[in-house]
C-alpha positions as CSV (number, residue, x, y, z in Angstrom):
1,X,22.4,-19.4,-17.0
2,X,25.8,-18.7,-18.4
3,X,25.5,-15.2,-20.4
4,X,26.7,-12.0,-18.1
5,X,26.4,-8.4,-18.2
6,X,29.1,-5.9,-17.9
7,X,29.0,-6.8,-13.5
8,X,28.5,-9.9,-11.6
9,X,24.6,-10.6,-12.5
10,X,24.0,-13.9,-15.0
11,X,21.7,-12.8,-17.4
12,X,19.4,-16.2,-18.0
13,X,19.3,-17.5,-21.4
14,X,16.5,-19.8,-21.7
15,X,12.8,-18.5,-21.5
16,X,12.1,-21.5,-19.0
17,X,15.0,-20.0,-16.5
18,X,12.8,-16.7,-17.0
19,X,9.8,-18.4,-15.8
20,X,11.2,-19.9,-13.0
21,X,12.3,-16.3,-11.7
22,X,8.8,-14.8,-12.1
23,X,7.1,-17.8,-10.9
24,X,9.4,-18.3,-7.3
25,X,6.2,-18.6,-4.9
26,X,8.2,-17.3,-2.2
27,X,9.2,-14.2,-3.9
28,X,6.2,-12.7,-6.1
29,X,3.7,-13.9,-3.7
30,X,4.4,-11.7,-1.1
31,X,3.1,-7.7,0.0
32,X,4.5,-5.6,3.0
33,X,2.6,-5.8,6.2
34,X,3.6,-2.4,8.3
35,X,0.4,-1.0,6.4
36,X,-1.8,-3.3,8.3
37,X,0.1,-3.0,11.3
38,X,-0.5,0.4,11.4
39,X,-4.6,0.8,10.3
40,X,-7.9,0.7,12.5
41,X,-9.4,-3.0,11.7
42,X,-7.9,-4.7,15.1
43,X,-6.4,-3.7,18.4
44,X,-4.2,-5.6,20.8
45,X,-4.4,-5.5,24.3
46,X,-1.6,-3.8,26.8
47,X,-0.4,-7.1,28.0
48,X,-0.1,-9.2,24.8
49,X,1.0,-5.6,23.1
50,X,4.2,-5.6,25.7
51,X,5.4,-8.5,24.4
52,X,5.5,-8.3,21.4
53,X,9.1,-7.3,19.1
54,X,9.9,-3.5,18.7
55,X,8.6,-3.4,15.1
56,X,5.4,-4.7,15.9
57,X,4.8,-2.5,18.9
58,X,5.9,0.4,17.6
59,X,4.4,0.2,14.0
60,X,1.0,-0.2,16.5
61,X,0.9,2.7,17.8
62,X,2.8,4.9,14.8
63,X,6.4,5.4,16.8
64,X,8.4,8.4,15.4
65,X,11.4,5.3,15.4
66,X,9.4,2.1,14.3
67,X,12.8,-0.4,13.9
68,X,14.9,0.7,17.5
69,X,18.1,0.0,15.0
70,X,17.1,-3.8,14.9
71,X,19.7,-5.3,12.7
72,X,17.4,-8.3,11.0
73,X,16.4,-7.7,7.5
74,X,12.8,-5.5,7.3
75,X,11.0,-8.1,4.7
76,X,8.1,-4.9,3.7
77,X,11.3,-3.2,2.4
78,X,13.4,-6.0,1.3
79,X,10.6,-8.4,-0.3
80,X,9.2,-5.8,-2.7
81,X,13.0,-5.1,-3.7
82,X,13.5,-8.6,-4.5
83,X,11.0,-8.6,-6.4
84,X,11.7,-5.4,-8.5
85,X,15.2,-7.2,-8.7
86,X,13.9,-10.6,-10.3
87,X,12.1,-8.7,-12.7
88,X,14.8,-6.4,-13.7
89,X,17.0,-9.3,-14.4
90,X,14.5,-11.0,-16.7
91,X,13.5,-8.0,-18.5
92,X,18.1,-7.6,-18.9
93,X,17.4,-10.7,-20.6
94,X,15.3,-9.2,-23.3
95,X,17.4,-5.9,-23.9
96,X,20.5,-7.6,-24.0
97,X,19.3,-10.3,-26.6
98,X,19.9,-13.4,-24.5
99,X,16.7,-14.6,-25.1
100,X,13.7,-14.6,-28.1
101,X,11.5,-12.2,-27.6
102,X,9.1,-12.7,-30.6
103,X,7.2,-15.8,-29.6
104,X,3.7,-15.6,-27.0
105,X,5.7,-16.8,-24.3
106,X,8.5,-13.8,-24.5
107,X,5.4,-11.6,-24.2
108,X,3.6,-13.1,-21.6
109,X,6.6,-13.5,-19.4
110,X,7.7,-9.5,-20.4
111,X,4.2,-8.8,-19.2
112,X,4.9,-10.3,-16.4
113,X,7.7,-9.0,-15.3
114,X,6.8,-5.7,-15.8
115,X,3.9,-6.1,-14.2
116,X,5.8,-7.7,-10.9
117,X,7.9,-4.3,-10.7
118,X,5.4,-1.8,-11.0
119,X,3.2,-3.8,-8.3
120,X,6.3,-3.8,-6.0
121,X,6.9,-0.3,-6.5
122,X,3.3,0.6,-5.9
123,X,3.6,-1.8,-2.7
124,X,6.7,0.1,-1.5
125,X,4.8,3.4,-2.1
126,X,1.9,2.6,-0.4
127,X,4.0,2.2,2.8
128,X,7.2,4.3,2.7
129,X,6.0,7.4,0.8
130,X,3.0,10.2,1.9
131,X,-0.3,9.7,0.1
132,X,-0.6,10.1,-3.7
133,X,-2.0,13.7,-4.4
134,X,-1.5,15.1,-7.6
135,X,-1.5,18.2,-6.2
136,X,1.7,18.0,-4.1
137,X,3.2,14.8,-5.7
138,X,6.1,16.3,-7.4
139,X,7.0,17.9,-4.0
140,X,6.9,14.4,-1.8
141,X,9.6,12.1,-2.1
142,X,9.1,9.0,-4.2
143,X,10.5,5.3,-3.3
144,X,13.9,4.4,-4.8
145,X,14.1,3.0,-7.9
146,X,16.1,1.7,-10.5
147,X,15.5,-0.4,-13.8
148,X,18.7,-2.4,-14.0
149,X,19.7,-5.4,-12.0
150,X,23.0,-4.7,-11.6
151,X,24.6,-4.0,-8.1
152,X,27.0,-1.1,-8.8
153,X,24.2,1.2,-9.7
154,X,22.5,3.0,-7.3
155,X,18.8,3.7,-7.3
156,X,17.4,6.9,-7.7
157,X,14.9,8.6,-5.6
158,X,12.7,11.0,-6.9
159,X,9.4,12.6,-6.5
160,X,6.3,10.9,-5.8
161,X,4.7,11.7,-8.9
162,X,8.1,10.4,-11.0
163,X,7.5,6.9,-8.5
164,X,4.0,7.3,-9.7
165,X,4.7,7.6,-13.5
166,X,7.1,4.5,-13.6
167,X,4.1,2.3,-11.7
168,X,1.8,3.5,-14.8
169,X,4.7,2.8,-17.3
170,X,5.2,-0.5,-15.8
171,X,1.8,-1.7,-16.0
172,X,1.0,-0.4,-19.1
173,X,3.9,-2.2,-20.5
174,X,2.9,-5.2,-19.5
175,X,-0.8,-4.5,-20.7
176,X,0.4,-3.8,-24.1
177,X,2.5,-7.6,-23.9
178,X,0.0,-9.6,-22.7
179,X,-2.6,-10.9,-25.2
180,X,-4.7,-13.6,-23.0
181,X,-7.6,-11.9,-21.0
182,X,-9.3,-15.6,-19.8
183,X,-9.2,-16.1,-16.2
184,X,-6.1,-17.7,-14.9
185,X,-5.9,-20.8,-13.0
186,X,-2.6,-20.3,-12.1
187,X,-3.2,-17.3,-10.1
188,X,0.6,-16.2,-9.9
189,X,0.3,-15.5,-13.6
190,X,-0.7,-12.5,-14.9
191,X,-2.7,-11.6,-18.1
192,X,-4.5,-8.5,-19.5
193,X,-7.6,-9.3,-16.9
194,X,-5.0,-8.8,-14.1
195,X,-3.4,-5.9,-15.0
196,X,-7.1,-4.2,-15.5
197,X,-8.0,-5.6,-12.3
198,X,-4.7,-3.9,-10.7
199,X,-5.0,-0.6,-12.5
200,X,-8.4,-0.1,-11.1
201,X,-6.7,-0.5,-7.3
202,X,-4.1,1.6,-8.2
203,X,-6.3,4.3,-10.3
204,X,-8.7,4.1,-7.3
205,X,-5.5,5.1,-4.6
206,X,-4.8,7.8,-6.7
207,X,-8.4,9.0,-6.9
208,X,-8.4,8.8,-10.5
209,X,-12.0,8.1,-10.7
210,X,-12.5,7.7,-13.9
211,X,-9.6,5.8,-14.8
212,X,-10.8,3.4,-11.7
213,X,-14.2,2.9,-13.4
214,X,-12.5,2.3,-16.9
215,X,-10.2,-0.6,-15.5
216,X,-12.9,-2.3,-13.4
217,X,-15.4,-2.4,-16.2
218,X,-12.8,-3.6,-18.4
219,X,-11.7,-6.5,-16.0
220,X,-15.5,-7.0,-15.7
221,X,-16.5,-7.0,-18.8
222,X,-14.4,-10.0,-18.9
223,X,-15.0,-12.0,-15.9
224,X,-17.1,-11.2,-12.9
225,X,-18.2,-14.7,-11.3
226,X,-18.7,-14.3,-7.4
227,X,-18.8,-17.0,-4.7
228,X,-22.4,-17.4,-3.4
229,X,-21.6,-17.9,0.3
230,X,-24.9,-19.8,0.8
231,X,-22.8,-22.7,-0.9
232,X,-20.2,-22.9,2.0
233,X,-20.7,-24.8,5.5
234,X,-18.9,-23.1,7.9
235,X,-17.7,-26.1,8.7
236,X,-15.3,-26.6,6.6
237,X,-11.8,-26.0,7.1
238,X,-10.5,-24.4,4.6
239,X,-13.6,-22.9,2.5
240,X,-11.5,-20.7,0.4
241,X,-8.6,-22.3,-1.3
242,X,-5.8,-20.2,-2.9
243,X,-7.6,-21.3,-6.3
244,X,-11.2,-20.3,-5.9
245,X,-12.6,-18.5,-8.4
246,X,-13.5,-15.2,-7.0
247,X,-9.5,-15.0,-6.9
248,X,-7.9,-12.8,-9.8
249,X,-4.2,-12.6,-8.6
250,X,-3.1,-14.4,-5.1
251,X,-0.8,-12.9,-2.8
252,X,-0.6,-12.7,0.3
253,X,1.3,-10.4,3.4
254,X,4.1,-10.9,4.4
255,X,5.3,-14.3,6.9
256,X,7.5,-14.2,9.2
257,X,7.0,-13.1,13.6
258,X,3.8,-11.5,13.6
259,X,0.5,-11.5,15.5
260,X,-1.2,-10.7,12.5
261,X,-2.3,-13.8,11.1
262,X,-5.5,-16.2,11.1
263,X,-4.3,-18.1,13.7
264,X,-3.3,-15.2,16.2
265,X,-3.8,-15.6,19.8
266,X,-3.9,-11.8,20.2
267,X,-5.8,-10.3,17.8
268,X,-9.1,-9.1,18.2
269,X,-11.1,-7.6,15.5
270,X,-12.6,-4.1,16.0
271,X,-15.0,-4.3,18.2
272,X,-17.3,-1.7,15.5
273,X,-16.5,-3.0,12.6
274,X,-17.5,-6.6,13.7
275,X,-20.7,-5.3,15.1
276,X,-21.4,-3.9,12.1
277,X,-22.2,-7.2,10.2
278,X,-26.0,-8.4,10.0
279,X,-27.0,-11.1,11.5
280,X,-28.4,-13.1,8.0
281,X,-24.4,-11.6,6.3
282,X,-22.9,-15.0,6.1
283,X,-19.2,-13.4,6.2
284,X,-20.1,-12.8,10.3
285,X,-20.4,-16.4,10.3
286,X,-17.8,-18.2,8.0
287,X,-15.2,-15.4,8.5
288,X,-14.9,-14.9,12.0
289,X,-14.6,-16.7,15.1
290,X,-15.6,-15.9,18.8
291,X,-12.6,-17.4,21.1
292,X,-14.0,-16.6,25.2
293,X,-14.9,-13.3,23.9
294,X,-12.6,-12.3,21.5
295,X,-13.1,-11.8,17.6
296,X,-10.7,-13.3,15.8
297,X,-10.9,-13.4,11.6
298,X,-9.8,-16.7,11.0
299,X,-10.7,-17.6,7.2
300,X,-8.1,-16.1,4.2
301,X,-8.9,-16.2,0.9
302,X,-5.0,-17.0,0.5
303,X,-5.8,-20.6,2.2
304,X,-3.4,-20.6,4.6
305,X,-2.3,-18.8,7.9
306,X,-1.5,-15.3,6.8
307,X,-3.9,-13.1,5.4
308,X,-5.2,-12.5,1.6
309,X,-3.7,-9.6,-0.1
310,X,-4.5,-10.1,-4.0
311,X,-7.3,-9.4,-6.2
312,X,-10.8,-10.4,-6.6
313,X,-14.3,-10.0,-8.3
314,X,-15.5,-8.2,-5.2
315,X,-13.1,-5.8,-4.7
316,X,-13.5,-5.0,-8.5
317,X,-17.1,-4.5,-8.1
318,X,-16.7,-2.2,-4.8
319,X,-14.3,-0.4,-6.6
320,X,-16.7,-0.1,-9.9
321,X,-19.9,1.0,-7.0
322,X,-17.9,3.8,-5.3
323,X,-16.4,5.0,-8.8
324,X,-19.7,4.9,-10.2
325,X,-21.5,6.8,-7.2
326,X,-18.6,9.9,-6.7
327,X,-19.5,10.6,-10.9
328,X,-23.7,10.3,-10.5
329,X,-24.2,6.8,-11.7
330,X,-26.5,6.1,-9.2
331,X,-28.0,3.4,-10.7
332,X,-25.2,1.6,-11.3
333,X,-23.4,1.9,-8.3
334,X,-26.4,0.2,-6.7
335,X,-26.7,-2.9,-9.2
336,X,-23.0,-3.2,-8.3
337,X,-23.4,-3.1,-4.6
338,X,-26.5,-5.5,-4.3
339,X,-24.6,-7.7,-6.8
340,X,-22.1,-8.5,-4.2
341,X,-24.2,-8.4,-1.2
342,X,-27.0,-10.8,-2.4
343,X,-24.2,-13.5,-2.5
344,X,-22.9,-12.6,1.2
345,X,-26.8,-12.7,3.2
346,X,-28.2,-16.2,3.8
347,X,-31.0,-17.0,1.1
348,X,-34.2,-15.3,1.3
349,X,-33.0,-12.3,3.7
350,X,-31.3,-9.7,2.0
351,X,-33.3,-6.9,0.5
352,X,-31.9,-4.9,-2.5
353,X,-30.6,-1.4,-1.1
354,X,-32.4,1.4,-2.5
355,X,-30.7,4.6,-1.3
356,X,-31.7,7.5,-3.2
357,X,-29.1,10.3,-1.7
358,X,-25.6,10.3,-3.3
359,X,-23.6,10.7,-0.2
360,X,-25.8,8.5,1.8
361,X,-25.2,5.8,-1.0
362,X,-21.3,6.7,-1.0
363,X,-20.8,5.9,2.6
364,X,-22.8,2.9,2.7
365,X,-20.2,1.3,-0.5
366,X,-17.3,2.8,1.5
367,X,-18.8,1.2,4.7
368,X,-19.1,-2.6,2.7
369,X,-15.6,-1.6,1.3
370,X,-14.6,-2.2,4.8
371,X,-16.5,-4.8,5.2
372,X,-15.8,-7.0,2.3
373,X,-11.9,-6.5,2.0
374,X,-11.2,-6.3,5.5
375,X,-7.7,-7.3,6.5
376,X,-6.7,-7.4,2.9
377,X,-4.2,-4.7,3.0
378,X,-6.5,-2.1,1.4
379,X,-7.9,-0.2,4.4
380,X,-4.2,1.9,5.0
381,X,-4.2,2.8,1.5
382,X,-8.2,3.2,2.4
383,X,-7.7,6.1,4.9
384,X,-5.0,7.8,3.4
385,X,-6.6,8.6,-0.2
386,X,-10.3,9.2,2.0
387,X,-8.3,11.7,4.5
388,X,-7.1,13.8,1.6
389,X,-10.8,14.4,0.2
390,X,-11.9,15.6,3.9
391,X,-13.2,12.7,5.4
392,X,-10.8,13.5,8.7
393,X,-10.4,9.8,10.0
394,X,-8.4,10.1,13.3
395,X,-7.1,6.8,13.9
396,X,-6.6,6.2,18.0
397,X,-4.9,3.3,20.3
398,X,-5.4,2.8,23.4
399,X,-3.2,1.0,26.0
400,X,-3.8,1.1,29.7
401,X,-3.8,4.8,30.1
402,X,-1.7,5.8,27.2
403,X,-3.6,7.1,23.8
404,X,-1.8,7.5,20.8
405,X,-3.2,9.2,18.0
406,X,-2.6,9.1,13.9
407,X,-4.4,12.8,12.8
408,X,-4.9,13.2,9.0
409,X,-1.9,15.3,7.0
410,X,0.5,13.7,10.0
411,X,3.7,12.9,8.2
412,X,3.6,9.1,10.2
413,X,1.3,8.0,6.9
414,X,5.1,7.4,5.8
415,X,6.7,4.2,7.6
416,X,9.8,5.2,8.0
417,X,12.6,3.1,5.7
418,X,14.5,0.8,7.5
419,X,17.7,2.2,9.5
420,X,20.2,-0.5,7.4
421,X,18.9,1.1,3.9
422,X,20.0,4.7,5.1
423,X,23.1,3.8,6.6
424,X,24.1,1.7,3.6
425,X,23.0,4.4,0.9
426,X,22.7,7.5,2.7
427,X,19.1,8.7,1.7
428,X,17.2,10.9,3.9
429,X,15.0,9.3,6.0
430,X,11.4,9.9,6.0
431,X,10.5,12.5,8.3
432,X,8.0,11.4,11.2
């Protein structure tokens, strides 16, 4: 890597150096965590909540001042950056001319690129910016953002909606790149079945309904295998490798200090939401585990301690169901629905749902939704696209005699951005 740019950043010059960038498991793998920190699938108790770091108890129970001026880096801020910053220096590489960019491999790995930054930017979003209404998005601040690598410049915050429009751009560009729609083995690649996958996710957070429905039958249309969970023993110790084929795209929150994790010694699963499982749903059984009385979730479908944050067949299919129900495809949102759910009951037990009454059929996809992808990342973004259509979800904590409430509209659905980042540039912080 020996060609510059007008600063200090080496622009690589072999396609196999761009690679390696997009391809740094340590970097692309990861999504922020504060979202999950702060949503309604788990609760801590008082004493184990006490000790705990300032982030984590404060990002519990929504804190006007989450970070107490902590001085260590803030990895939901600083991972997705990274990544935007890996991806801006391979796509340099391309405008500058360092590099071929006629062959399939220039495209795939401009595709992927592209596709890393708008994720990250989208990630970002999700967390440090208000919820995505069109309405009101030009009048919301957007996340920081800039599309060149180099240091000197600074980013530029806009509105959401401009933040908004560059996550579109971004994917779209790397749609139009990537050729191969086959289902990846390598699951840190992406191709065009990725990007549908993700566009549906993101169309969905925007409550773009129909652009939702377009992207998940497109993905689909191409692959929709699903794990039948009458296959696994419970047993087995780790049933759902980071390769198994339900699996679109891996990633996976954030590591680091936190007692949100498979292994966690604190966490206990809402009490609810648990309950709510059937007794013949084979996820109550190879999911979670009772430890002297508390519900823990101890399986990922990242394989590994922390918990699964990428993209699968399911979510595509619950995503495609509640789509399908909120534009009077009733039929079709309940093929999709008993699709997924006659692969989750034990053989023999689960009878097809039959609901006849729209809204009645909505809420029971939005309850699986909950269900299925729980701990996945998804339920933050979850409440704060359902709170703008009405659904008035009060999220509540309760610690010895303290309660601490999260109301819909409450400007906390914006995690503040870490106290180093406004020092250093001088933005305005997010008001709480």
């Amino acid at each position: 890597m020996d060609k510059k740019t007008n600063s200090s950043i080496v622009v690589p010059t072999r396609l196999e150096e761009l690679r390696g960038l997009l391809d740094n498991e340590g970097v692309v793998f990861e999504t922020p965590l504060l979202g999950t920190q702060s949503s309604d699938e788990y609760y801590f108790k008082y004493e184990d909540w006490l000790a705990m770091n300032p982030k984590e108890r404060n990002a519990y129970i929504w804190a006007k001042d989450v970070y107490e001026g902590q001085a260590f880096a803030i990895k939901d801020w600083d991972v997705p950056y990274q990544q935007i910053f890996y991806a801006n220096i391979v796509l340099e590489a391309f405008r500058v001319g360092t590099v071929d960019s006629l062959s399939d491999e220039a495209r795939s790995i401009m595709g992927n690129a592209y596709f890393l930054r708008g994720r990250a930017l989208f990630n970002l979003a999700e967390v440090f910016a208000m919820p995505y209404d069109k309405a009101t998005a030009t009048n919301l601040q957007g996340i920081p953002f800039k599309s060149s690598p180099e240091v000197g410049i600074p980013a530029k915050r806009g509105s959401l909606a401009e933040t908004y429009v560059q996550i579109m751009a971004d994917m779209k560009s790397a749609m139009n790149l990537l050729r191969d729609k086959s289902f990846l083995e390598n699951k840190l690649r992406v191709n065009k079945l990725t990007v549908w996958s993700y566009l549906a996710r993101f169309s969905l957070s925007m409550r773009d309904y129909q652009g939702a429905l377009h992207y998940a039958d497109s993905a689909l249309a191409t692959y929709d295998h699903l794990i039948d969970y009458n296959g696994i023993s419970p047993t087995q110790i780790n049933p759902f490798p980071a390769n198994n084929p339900e699996t679109i795209l891996q990633s996976r929150m954030i590591s680091g200090i936190s007692h949100i994790s498979t292994t966690s010694g604190t966490l206990h699963v809402d009490s609810n939401l648990y309950a709510s499982y059937d007794i013949n749903d084979l996820r109550k059984i190879l999911w979670f585990q009772n430890v002297s009385g508390r519900i823990r979730m101890n399986r990922s479908y990242a394989g590994l301690v922390q918990f699964f944050s990428g993209m699968t067949t399911s979510e595509l299919l619950l995503v495609r169901a509640e789509c399908r129900a909120r534009l009077n495809q009733s039929i079709g949102a309940l093929e999709d629905l008993n699709k997924l759910l006659v692969k989750r009951y034990k053989s023999g037990t689960f009878n097809p749902i039959t609901f006849s009454d729209p809204a009645v059929l909505l809420d029971k996809i939005l309850l699986e939704r909950r269900k299925e992808l729980i701990l996945r990342g998804l339920r933050w973004s979850d409440i704060r696209r359902l709170n703008l259509e009405g659904r008035g979800i009060v999220l509540t904590r309760k610690l010895k005699d303290d309660r601490y409430e999260l109301k819909p509209d409450d400007p906390r659905y914006a995690l503040p951005i870490p106290d180093a980042e406004i020092e250093l540039s001088g933005m305005e912080q997010n008001k709480r």
